[in-house]
C-alpha positions in Angstrom: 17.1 40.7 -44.8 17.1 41.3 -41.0 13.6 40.4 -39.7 13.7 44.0 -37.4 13.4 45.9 -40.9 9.3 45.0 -40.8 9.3 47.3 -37.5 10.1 50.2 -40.0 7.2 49.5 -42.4 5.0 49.5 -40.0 6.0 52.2 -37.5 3.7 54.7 -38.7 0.6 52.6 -37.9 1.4 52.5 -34.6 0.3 54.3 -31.9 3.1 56.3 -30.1 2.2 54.9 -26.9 3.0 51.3 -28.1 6.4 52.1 -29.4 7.8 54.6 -26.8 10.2 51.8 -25.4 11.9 51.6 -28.8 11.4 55.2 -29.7 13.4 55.6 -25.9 15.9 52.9 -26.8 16.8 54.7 -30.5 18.1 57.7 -28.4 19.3 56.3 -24.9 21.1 53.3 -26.4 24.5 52.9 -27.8 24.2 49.5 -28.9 22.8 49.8 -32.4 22.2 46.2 -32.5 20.2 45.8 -29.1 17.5 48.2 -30.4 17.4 45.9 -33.6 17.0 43.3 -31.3 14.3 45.0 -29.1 12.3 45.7 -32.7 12.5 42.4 -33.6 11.1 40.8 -30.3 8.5 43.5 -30.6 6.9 41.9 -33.7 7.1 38.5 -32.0 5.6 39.3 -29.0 2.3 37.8 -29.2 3.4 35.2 -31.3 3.0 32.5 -28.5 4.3 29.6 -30.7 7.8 31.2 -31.4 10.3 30.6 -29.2 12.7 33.7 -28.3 15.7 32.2 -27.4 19.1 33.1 -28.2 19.4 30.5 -31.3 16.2 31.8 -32.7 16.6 35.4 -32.5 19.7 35.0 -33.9 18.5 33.5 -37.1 15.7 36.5 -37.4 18.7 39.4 -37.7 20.9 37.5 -40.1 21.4 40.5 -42.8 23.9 38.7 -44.8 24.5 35.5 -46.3 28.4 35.2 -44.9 28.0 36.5 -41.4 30.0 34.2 -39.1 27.2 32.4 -36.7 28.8 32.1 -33.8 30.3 35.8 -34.0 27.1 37.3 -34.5 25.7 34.8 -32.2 28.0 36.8 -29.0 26.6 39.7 -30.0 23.1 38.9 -30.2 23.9 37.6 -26.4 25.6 41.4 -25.5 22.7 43.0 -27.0 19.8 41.2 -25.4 22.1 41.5 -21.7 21.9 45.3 -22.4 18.3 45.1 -23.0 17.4 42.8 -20.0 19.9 45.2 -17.5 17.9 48.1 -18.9 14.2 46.4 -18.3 13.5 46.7 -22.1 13.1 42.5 -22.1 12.8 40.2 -19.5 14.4 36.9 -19.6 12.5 33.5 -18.3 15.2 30.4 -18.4 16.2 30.6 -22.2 13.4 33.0 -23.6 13.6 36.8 -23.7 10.0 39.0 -23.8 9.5 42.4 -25.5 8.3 44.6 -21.9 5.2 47.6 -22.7 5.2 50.3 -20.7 3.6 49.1 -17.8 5.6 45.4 -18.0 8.5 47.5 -17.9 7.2 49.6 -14.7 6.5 45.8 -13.1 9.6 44.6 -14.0 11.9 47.4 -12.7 10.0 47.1 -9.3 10.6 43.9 -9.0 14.2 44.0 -10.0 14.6 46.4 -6.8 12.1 44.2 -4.6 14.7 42.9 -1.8 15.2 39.8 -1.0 17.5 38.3 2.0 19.9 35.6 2.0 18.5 33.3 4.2 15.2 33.2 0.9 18.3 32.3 -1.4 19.4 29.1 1.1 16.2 27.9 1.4 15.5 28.0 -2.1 18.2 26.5 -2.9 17.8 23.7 -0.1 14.0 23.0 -1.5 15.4 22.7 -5.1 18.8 20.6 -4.0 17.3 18.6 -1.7 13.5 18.2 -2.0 13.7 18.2 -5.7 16.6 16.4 -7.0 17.9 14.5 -4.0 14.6 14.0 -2.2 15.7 11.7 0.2 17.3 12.6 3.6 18.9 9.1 3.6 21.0 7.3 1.4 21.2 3.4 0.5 24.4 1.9 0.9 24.3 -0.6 -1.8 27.0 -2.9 -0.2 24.7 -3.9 3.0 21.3 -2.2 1.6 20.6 -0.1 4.6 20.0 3.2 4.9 22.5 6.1 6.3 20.3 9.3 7.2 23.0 12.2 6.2 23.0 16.4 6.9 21.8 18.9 4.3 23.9 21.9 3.8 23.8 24.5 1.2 27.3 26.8 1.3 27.9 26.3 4.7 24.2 26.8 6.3 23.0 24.0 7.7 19.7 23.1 7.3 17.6 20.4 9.2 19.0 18.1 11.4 22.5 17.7 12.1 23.8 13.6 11.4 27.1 12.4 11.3 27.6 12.1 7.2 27.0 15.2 5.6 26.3 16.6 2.1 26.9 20.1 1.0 25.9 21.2 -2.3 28.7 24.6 -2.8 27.4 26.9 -5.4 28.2 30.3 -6.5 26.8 32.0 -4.0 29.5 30.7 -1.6 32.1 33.3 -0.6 34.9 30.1 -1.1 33.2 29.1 -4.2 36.8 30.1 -6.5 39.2 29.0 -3.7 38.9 24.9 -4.0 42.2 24.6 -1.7 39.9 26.0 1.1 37.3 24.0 0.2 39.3 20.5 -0.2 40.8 21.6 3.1 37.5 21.6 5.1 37.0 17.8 4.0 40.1 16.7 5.5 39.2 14.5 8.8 35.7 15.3 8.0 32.6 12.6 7.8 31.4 14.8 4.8 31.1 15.3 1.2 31.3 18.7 -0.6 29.8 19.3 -4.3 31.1 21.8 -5.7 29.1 23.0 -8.9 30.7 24.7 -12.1 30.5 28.1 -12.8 26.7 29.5 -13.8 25.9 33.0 -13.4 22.5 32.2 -15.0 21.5 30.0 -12.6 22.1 32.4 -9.3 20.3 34.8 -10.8 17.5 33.1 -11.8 17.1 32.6 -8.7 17.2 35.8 -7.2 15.1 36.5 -9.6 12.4 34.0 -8.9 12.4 35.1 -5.2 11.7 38.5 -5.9 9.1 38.0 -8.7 7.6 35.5 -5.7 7.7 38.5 -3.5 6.3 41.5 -5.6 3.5 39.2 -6.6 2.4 38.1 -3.5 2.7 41.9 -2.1 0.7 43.2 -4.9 -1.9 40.6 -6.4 -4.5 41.5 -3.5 -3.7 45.4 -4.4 -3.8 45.9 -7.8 -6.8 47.5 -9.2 -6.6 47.8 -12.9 -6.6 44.9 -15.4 -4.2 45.4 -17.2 -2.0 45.2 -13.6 -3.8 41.7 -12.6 -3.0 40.3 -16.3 0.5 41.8 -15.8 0.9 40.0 -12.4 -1.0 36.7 -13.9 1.4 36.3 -16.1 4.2 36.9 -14.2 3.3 34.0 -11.7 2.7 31.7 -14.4 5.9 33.1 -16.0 7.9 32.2 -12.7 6.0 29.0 -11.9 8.0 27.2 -15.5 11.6 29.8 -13.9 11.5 27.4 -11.2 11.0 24.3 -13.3 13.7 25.7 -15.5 15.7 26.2 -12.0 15.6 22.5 -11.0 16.3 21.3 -14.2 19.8 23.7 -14.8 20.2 22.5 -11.1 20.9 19.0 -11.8 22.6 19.6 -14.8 25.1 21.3 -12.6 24.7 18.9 -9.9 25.7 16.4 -12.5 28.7 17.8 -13.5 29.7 18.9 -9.6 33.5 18.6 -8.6 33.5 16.2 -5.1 35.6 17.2 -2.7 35.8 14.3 0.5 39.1 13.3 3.1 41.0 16.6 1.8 40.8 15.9 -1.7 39.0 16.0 -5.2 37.2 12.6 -5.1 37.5 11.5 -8.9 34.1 9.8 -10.2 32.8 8.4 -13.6 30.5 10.5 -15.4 27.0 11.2 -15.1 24.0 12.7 -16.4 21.7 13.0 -13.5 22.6 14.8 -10.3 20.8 12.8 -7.7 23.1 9.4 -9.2 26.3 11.1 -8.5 25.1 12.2 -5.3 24.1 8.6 -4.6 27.6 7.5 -6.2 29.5 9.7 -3.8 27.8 8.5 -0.9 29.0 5.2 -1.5 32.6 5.9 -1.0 31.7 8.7 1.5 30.4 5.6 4.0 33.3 3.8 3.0 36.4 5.9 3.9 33.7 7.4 7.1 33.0 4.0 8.5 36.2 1.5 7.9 35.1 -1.2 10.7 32.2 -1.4 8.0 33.7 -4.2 6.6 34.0 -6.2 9.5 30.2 -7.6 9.3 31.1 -9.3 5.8 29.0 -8.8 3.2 25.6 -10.4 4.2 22.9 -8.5 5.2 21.6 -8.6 8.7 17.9 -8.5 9.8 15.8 -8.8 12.6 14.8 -12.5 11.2 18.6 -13.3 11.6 18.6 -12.3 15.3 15.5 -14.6 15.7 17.1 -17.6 14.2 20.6 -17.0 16.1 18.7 -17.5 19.3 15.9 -20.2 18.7 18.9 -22.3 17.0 21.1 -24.8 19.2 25.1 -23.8 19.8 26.3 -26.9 17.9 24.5 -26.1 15.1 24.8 -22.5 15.0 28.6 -23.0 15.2 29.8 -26.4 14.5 33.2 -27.2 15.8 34.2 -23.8 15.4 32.7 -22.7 18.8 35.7 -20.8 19.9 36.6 -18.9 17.1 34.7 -15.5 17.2 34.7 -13.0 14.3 36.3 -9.5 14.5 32.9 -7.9 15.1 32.0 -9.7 18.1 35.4 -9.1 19.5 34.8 -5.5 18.9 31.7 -5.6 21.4 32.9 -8.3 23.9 36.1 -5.9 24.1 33.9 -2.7 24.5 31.6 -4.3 26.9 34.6 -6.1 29.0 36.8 -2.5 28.7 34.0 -0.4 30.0 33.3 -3.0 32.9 36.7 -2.0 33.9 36.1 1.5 34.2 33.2 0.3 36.4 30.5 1.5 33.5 27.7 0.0 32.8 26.3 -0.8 29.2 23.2 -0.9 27.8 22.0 -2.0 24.4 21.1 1.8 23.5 25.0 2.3 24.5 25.8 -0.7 22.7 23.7 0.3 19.5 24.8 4.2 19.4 28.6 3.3 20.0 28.6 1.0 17.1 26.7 3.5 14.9 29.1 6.1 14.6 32.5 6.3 13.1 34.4 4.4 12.4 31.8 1.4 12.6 28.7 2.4 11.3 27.0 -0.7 12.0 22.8 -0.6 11.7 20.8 -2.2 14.7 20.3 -5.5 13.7 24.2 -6.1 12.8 24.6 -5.1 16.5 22.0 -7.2 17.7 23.3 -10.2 15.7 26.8 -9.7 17.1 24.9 -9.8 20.7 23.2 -12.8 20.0 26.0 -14.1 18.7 28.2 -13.8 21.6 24.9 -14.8 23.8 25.0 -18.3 22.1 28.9 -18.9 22.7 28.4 -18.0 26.7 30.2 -14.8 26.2 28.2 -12.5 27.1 24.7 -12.3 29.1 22.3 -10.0 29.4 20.1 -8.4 32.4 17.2 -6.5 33.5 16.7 -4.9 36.7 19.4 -7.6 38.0 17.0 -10.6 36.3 18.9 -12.8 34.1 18.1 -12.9 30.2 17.3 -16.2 28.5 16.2 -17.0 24.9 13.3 -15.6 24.2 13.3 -12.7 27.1 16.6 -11.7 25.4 15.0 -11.8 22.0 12.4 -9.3 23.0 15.2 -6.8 24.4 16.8 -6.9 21.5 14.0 -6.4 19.2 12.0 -4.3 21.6 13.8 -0.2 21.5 11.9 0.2 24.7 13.7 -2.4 26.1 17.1 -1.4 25.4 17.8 1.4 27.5 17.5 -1.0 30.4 18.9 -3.8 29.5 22.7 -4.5 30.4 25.1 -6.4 29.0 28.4 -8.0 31.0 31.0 -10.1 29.8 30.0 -13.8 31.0 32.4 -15.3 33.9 35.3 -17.9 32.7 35.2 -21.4 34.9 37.5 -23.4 35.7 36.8 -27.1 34.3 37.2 -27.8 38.5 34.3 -25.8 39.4 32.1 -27.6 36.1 32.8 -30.8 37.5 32.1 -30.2 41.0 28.6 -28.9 40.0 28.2 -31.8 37.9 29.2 -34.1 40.5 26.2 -32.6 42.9 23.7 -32.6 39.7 24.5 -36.8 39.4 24.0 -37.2 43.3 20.9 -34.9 43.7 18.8 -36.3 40.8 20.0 -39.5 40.2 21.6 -39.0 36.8 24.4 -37.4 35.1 24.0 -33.8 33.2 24.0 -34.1 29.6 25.3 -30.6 29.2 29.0 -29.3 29.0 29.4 -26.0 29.3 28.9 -24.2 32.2 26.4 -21.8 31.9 24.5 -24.7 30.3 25.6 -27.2 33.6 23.9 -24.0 35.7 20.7 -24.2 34.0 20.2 -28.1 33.9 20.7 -28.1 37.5 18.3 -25.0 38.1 15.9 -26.5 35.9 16.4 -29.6 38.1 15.9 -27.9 41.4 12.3 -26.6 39.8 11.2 -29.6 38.9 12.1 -30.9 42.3 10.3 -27.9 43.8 6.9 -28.7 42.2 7.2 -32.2 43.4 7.7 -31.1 46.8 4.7 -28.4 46.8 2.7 -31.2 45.2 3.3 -33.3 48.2 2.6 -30.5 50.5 -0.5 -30.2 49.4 -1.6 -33.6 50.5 -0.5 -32.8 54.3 -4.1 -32.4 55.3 -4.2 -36.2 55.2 -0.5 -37.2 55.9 0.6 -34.6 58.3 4.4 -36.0 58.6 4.5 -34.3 54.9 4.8 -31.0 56.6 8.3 -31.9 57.6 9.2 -30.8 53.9 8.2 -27.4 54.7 11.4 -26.2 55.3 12.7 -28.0 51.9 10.1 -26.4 50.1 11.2 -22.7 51.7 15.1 -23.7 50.5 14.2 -24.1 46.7 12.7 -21.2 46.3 15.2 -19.8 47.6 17.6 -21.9 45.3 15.6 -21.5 42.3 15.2 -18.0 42.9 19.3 -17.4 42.2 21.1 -17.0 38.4 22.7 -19.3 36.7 26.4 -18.1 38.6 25.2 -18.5 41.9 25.3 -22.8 41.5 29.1 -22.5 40.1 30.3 -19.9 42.8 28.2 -20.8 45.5 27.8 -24.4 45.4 29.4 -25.1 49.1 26.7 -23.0 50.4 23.7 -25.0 49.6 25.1 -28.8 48.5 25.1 -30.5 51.9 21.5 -29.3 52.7 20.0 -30.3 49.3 21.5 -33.8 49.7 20.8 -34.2 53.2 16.8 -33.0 53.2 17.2 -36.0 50.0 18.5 -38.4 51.1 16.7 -38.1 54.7 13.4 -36.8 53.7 12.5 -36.2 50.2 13.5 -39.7 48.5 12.2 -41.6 51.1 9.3 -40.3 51.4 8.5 -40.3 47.9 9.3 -44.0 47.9 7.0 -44.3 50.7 3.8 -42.0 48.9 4.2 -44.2 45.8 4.7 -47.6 47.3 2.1 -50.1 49.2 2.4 -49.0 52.7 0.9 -45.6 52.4 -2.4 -47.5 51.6 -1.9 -49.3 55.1 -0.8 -45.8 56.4 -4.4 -44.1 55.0 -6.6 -47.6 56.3 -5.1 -46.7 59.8 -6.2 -43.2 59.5 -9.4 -43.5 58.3 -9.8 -46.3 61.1 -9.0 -44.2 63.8 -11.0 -41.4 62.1 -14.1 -43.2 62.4 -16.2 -45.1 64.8 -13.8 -46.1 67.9 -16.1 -47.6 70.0 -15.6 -51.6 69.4 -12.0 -50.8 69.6 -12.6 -50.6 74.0 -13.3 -54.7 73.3 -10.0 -55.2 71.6 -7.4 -56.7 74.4 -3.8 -56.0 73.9 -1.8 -53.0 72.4 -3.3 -52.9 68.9 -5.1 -49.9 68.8 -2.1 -48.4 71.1 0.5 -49.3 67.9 -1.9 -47.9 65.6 -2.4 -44.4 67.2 1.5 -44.4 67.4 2.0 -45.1 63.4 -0.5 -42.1 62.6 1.2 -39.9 65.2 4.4 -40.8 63.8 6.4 -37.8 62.2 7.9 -40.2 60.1 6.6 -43.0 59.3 8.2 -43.4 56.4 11.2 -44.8 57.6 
């Protein structure tokens, strides 16, 4: 028996008000078995605990043992769409209400409550992407880092715009039926498109929960009567579990999404949850975006790999393979050389934001490891406001984005093994031993680290020319080293000619032996003599001869350490 037939043994104990939606449905429908239908939600209605959904109803107007289920399944669905079109039900997600009168006046109003498209993006942005996908970057698994991507929802962007992009297609697409368009737009692209399957549900749900939002916020402050403010109540909790219901159809169909990518579908594996296929896609999406990607190998790169490429010695660092670089560091020792030659300069924020984009792709710290890399083989070199890096000055640019914009790179100077040996040559005769170092840049900065040490000793000596005034003849010595010290590492290869013959001279004639003179036994006699003549002269009138005559010419001597 069909469970709608109780409606007729009770209809004369209702009040007419109650059943004037089914007493208008008897003579305005044609579908004899959506007023059924409309009786039989009716007697439900207050039932809380019994579900209305298609299935269910169903069962309640079976009126004969051999109907064919899924037959009379259809039109149970036909029925309760004429029902719902008409505002006799509503439907939230899978479960149809019986309306009264004044849920039915609610209802219609806010079926006609306007809405405008740019409501229907951002909804569908805030479920998409702040409910399922959440994040607004991606991991790609092969390095572990993190690629931040654009949101778009048919075609309107939304946030801001990156370089990989992800756009979820639905229905409400004008292209959604014409895939060949769609496909199309990938081609040459550095985006993904998701195309989800058909669901007329699911868009209008939406619309739906948009203009329920609407209508209730218009009205809740307004209303006046109670059984309005129970009417609107419910209608807010009603839609509060639409949109639950909208998230979770939402990755359903995000799930089962057609990937479009480089002009074609992009075939995937199965899966049940949206946000992995997204994930899944954006995996090859990096892949076929950024080629060069696979130049950096498979290790990961972090800021603790920059520091140890730095702090660690060249031999160790590379072994005997010293001259082979990898393709990566050709890449930027190639950039950095080519744009020398368009007279451009480069930066590490140049350096870092080249690399980033297609078709590299490469995150900071690969960047920075190829730099330091380079750095270590005497490749490249790195300055600030015309102040040559080293180690640890470098390390801060690197590490240091405040830094970077100011920092410039240039391809390090090839030298001839002539010019080595010739700087070499003057190291040996200047300090009295040969450099342990072989390559050149490393030559330059034993010898400058030579001519410092050289420079203390000389202002250390200056400072005792209160009491040996033939000191100050290394005054002008002292004035030439910091100038000498004062250069880069380039200027003692290129410009050794310049300064060679005065270093060795003002060494050889001054420097050496006076040293030998301040550390042996006849600056004692030298200071005796001073401090003689310093003092009491007066017995000295009784001395016959030219003592005191030789000794005033020792003190006044301007060198009298020769």
């Amino acid at each position: 028996v069909s469970f709608d037939l109780m409606y007729e043994g009770i209809r004369n104990e209702l009040r007419g008000e109650i059943q004037s939606a089914i007493i208008l449905a008897e003579r305005m429908l044609d579908n004899l078995l959506a007023v059924k239908v409309l009786k039989a939600l009716f007697l439900v209605k207050y039932f809380a605990n019994f579900k209305t959904t298609v299935r269910n109803v169903t069962v309640l107007l079976i009126d004969d043992a051999q109907v064919d289920i899924k037959e009379h399944e259809k039109a149970i669905v036909l029925a309760l769409n004429v029902l719902e079109n008409q505002s006799y039900v509503q439907r939230n997600g899978e479960e149809y209400e019986f309306l009264t009168d004044d849920e039915k006046d609610v209802e219609r109003a806010i079926k006609d409550t306007e809405i405008d498209e740019q409501a229907v993006t951002n909804l569908l942005k805030e479920i998409f992407f702040d409910e399922i996908i959440r994040d607004q970057r991606i991991t790609y698994l092969d390095n572990k880092q993190t690629y931040a991507f654009t949101s778009k929802i048919d075609g309107a962007l939304l946030g801001k715009e990156q370089e990989l992009e992800v756009e979820v297609i639905t229905e409400n697409h004008t292209d959604h039926e014409n895939q060949d368009f769609l496909k199309a737009q990938t081609m040459g692209s550095t985006g993904m498109k998701l195309l989800l399957p058909p669901d007329a549900v699911f868009m209008k749900d939406v619309r739906m929960y948009l203009r329920t939002d609407k209508y209730v916020r218009v009205n809740q402050a307004t209303a006046n009567r109670d059984e309005l403010k129970r009417i609107l109540r419910e209608k807010a909790e009603a839609n509060a579990q639409r949109k639950r219901t909208l998230v979770q159809l939402a990755g359903r169909n995000l799930a089962e999404a057609t990937v479009y990518m480089n002009g074609g579908v992009h075939e995937m594996g199965h899966t049940s949850d949206g946000k992995t296929r997204v994930i899944m896609a954006f995996q090859d999406l990096v892949k076929i975006v950024y080629p060069n990607l696979r130049m950096l190998g498979p290790q990961p790169f972090s800021e603790d790999t920059v520091k140890q490429i730095i702090r660690t010695k060249q031999d160790d660092l590379f072994g005997a393979d010293e001259q082979t670089i990898s393709e990566a560091e050709s890449e930027v020792l190639n950039l950095v050389a080519r744009r020398e030659k368009q007279s451009d300069r480069t930066s590490l924020l140049d350096l870092k934001n080249h690399f980033a984009r297609k078709p590299y792709g490469w995150y900071p710290n690969a960047v920075w490891v190829m730099v330091a890399r380079l750095y270590k083989r005497g490749k490249l070199e790195l300055k600030q406001d015309s102040n040559l890096l080293e180690d640890e000055t470098m390390l801060t640019a690197l590490l240091n984005s405040a830094q970077q914009a100011n920092t410039l790179l240039q391809a390090q100077v090839g030298y001839d093994s002539a010019t080595v040996k010739a700087l070499k040559d003057a190291y040996a005769e200047a300090f009295d031993e040969s450099c342990p170092a072989k390559e050149a840049k490393d030559v330059a900065r034993a010898f400058k680290a030579k001519l410092e040490g050289m420079k203390i000793a000389v202002d250390q000596l200056l400072v005792q020319r209160h009491d040996f005034p033939f000191l100050q003849s290394l005054a002008p010595l002292a004035k030439d080293l910091e100038r000498w010290t004062d250069k880069d590492y380039a200027y003692y290869l290129t410009k050794l000619k310049d300064f060679k013959d005065d270093l060795l001279e003002a060494k050889e004639e001054k420097l050496d032996p006076i040293k030998q003179f301040m550390n042996g036994e006849r600056v004692k006699i030298y200071k005796s003599i001073r401090e003689l003549l310093g003092g009491d002269t007066s017995n000295l009138e009784y001395v016959k001869g030219e003592e005191q005559a030789i000794l005033e010419a020792v003190v006044a001597d301007e060198a009298p350490y020769k």
